[in-house]
C-alpha positions, 0 to 999 in steps of 0.5 A: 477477460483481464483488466486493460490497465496503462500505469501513466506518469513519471513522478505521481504516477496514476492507472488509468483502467478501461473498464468493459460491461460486467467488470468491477473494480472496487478501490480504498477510499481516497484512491479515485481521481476521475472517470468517464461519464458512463462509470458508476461508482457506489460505496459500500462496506465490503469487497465485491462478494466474488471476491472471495465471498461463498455463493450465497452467503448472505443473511446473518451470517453475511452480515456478521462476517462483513461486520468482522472485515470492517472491524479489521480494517478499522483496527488496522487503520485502513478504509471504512469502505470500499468504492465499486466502480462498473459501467452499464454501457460502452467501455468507461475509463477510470483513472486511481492513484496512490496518496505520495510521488511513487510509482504504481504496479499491477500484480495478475493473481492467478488463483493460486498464489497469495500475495501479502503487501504493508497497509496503505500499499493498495489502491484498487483490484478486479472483483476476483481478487480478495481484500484481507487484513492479516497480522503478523504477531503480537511480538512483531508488531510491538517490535517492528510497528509498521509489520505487524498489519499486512494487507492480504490478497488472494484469488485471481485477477489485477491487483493495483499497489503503489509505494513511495519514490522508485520500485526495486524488485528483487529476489532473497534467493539471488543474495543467500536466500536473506534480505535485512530491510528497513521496515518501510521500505517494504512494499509487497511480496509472496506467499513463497517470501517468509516475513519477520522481524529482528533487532538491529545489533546486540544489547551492547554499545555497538547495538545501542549506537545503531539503534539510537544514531544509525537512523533505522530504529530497534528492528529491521524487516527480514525477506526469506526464501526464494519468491519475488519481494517488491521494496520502495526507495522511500519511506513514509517515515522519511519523507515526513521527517524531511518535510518537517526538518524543512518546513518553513525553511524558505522563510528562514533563507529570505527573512521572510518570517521576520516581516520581510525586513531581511527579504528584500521586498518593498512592498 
């Protein structure tokens, strides 16, 4: 039985999951907001173990293998831990969100098709879907930084993703068969989508102006074939570059800074 997800809200948005006896879902840490008082939730180092793991790999080997997808995420930069969230009793409501204004979309992995998502893109996923980190090359990380550690899903059932402002979907088929994108804008995208990195112009003047002045850096992010892409409408880096050009500048309209000697208060 699939998970009954409502994706509620306009500019935060937030899931909001109905959880019946005997499913689980299992979210990065940080993801939570609240819950009914009949959800359990426990924190453990791992996914659920049908969530790719053999039947009955436990003892060492188990442990090991769990100690390496921690090290993964750990390299990666990703959560320590997971949060695994069931309910004993009747039906539980449990509310997840990402961490920025954006929107939110569920993803029904049907066993056959993976689909691969840039880091910080996951918020939560039914026990039949499958947490990997991958890595794109050594090449095209030093290149492209935010490509180089993906988030791999496979297996089946609802896989939750957010981004950063409005979602576009789109697919590079239905524009020549390739997409040039600015690597934060990336969202997710399937195992039919092949995912590379270039630079932005030649090493001619033309080149060095884009890459210094153009505001997109050395590289750009490539989307080829013919598979569904998700892109975002706004980037981390922007959004943390805009935050920080306008930090405090409130106190430099009012004079606020200055002691309020310009800001017209009296008090």
């Amino acid at each position: 039985m699939s998970l009954d997800i409502q994706i509620s809200g306009n500019v935060m948005q937030m899931a909001l999951v109905q959880l019946r006896p005997g499913q689980t879902v299992y979210s990065e840490a940080g993801k939570f907001l609240f819950s009914s008082a009949d959800v359990t939730m426990e924190t453990k180092l791992s996914a659920p173990a049908s969530a790719g793991q053999p039947a009955g790999a436990g003892g060492l080997g188990g442990m090991l293998r769990g100690a390496m997808d921690v090290g993964k995420r750990v390299l990666a930069g990703e959560s320590f831990a997971f949060c695994h969230f069931n309910t004993a009793g009747g039906d539980g409501l449990l509310a997840l969100a990402g961490v920025l204004p954006g929107e939110m979309r569920v993803l029904e992995l049907d066993g056959r098709t993976t689909w691969f998502a840039e880091k910080d893109a996951f918020v939560a996923a039914e026990a039949g879907v499958h947490f990997d980190i991958a890595f794109s090359g050594l090449r095209q990380g030093l290149a492209g930084g935010e490509g180089f550690v993906l988030e791999k899903f496979t297996g089946q059932g609802s896989l939750i993703i957010a981004g950063a402002g409005n979602f576009i979907d789109i697919n590079p088929a239905d524009y020549g068969g390739r997409l040039k994108v600015d690597t934060g804008c990336v969202v997710a995208w399937d195992d039919r989508i092949t995912y590379g990195i270039e630079r932005v112009g030649s090493l001619n003047r033309a080149g060095v102006m884009n890459a210094m002045f153009g505001g997109e850096g050395m590289t750009l992010a490539t989307l080829s074939g013919n598979g569904s892409v998700i892109l975002q409408s706004l980037t981390i880096d922007g959004l943390a570059k805009a935050l920080a050009k306008n930090m405090g500048a409130g106190d430099r309209k009012t004079g606020a800074g200055m002691g309020g000697l310009f800001s017209g208060s009296t008090s």
